[in-house]
C-alpha positions as CSV (number, residue, x, y, z in Angstrom):
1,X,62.1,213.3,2.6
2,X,63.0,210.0,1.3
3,X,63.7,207.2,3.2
4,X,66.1,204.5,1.8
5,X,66.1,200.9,3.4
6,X,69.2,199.2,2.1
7,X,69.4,195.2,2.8
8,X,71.1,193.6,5.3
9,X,75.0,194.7,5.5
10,X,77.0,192.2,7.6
11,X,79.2,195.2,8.5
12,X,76.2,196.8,10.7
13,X,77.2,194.5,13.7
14,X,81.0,195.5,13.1
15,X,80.0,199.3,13.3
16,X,77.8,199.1,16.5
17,X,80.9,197.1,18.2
18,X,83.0,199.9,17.1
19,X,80.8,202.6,18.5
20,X,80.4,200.6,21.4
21,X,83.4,200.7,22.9
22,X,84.0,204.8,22.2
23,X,80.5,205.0,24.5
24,X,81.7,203.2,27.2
25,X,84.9,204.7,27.1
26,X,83.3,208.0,26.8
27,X,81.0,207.7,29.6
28,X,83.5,206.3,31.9
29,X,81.4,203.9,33.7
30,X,78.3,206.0,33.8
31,X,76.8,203.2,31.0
32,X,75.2,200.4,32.8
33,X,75.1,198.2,29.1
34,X,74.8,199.4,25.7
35,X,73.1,197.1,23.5
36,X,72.5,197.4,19.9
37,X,68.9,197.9,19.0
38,X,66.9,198.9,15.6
39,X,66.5,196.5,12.2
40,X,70.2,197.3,11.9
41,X,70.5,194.6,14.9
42,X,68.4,192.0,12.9
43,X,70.7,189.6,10.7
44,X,68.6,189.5,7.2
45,X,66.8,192.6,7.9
46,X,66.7,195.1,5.1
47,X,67.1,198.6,7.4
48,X,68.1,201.9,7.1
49,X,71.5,202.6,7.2
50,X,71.5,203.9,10.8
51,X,73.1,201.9,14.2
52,X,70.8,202.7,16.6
53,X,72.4,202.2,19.7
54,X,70.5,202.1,23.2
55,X,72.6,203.0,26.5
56,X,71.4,202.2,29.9
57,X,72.2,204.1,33.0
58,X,71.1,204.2,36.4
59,X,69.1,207.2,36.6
60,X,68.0,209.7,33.8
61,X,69.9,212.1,36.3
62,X,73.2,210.5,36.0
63,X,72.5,210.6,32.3
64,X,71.6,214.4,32.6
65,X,74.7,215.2,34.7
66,X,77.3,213.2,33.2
67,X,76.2,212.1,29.8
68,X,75.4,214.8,27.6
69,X,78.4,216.8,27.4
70,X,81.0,213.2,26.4
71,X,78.3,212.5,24.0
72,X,78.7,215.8,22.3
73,X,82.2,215.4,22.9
74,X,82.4,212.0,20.5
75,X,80.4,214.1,17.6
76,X,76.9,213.9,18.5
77,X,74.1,216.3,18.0
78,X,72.2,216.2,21.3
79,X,68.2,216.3,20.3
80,X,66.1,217.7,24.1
81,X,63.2,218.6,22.2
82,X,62.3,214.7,21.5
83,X,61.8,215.0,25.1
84,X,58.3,216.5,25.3
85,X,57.4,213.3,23.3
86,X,59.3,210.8,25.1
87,X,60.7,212.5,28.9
88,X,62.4,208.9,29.6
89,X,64.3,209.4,26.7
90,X,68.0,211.3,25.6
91,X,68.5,211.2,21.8
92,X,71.4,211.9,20.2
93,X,72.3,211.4,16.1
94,X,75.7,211.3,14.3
95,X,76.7,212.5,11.3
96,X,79.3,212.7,8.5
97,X,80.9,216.1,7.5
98,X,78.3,215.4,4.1
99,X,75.4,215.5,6.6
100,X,74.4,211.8,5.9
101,X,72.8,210.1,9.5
102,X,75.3,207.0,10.8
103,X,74.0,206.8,14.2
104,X,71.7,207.2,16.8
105,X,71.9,206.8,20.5
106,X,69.1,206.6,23.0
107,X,70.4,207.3,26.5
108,X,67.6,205.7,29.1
109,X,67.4,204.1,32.6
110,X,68.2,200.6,32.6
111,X,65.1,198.4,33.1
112,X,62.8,201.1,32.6
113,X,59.5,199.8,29.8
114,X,61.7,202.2,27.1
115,X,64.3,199.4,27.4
116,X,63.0,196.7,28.0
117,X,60.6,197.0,25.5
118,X,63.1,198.0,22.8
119,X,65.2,194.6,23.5
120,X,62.4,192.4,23.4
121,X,61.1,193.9,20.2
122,X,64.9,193.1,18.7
123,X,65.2,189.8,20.0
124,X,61.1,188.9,19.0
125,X,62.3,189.9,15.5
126,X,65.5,187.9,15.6
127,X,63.6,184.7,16.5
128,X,60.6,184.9,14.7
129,X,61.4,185.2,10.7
130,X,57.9,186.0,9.8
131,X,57.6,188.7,12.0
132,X,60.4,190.0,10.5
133,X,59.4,189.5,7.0
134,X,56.1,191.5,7.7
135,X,58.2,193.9,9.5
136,X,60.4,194.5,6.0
137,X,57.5,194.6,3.6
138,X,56.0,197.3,6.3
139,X,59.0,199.1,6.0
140,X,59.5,198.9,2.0
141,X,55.9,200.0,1.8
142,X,56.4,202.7,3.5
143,X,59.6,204.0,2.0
144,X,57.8,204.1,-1.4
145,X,56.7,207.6,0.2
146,X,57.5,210.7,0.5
147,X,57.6,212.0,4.4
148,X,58.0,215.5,5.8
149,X,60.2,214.3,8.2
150,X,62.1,210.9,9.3
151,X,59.7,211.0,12.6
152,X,56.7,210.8,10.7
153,X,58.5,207.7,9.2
154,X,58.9,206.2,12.2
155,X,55.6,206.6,13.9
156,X,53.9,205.2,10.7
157,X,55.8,202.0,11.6
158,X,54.1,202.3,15.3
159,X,50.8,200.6,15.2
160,X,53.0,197.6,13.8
161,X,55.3,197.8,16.6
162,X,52.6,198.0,19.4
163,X,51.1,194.7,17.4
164,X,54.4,193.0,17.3
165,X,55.1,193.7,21.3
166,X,52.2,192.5,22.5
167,X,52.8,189.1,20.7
168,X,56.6,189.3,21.8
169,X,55.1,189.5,25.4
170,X,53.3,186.8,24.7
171,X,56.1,184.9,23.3
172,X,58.5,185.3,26.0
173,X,55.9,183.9,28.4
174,X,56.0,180.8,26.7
175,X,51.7,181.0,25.7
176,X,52.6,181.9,22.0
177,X,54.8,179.4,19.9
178,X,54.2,181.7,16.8
């Protein structure tokens, strides 16, 4: 599998708010916030051409009981068996009628780490250009491959991303003025 990482497209932001308001309308109050995570939330990042879209709720049980079935509803594929990997997690990926990913969703408590450390990773990358430079060339790199699967994509990019979060923590603590 190949994995193409297009560069920045000003419409990304436009598509999330789009998708945005079908989720909230969809889960009729049962979304706490839904925030738009993933390089496809990073002006100038190149990405892939995927919104990635996290959803907060109150409890992984409200998410369970009311959640799943308006998210299939909207056109989404509901993935559970992400969920031996990550239990604090719901994913969920849209397509077109050609099979070609647009978005994905990642239904988890609010404040939980999942969250909070998604949102700090966006917003490290959208204040610190280097970081986000080193995240790209990573991501280039890595898309010169060829990968079984997207996931082994992804948790190429994780020793980065453990890197990058612990100097994020740093950051929003004020010690590191990176």
């Amino acid at each position: 599998m190949r994995i193409i990482i297009l560069p920045y497209d000003r419409n990304w932001p436009r598509l999330y708010e789009e998708e945005k308001v079908r989720l909230q309308q969809a889960l009729m109050g049962h979304a706490t916030s839904v925030q738009h995570i993933g390089s496809t939330s990073v002006p100038g990042l190149a990405a892939k051409p995927i919104i990635d879209i996290l959803v907060g709720a109150p409890s992984l049980a409200e998410v369970d009981g009311f959640c799943i079935q308006p998210m299939i509803g909207l056109g989404y594929d509901y993935h559970p068996e992400f969920e031996a990997q990550t239990p604090e997690r719901r994913f969920f990926r849209r397509e077109t009628p050609e099979g070609v990913r647009t978005h994905h969703v990642h239904l988890v408590e609010i404040n939980s780490q999942w969250w909070l450390d998604h949102l700090l990773f966006r917003d490290y990358l959208r204040g610190n250009a280097e970081m986000r430079r080193a995240y790209e060339a990573l991501k280039r790199r890595l898309a010169e491959r060829e990968w079984e699967t997207s996931q082994d994509y992804t948790e190429a990019k994780t020793e980065f991303i453990l890197a990058a979060l612990q100097e994020a923590r740093a950051w929003k603590q004020g010690i590191c003025y990176c």
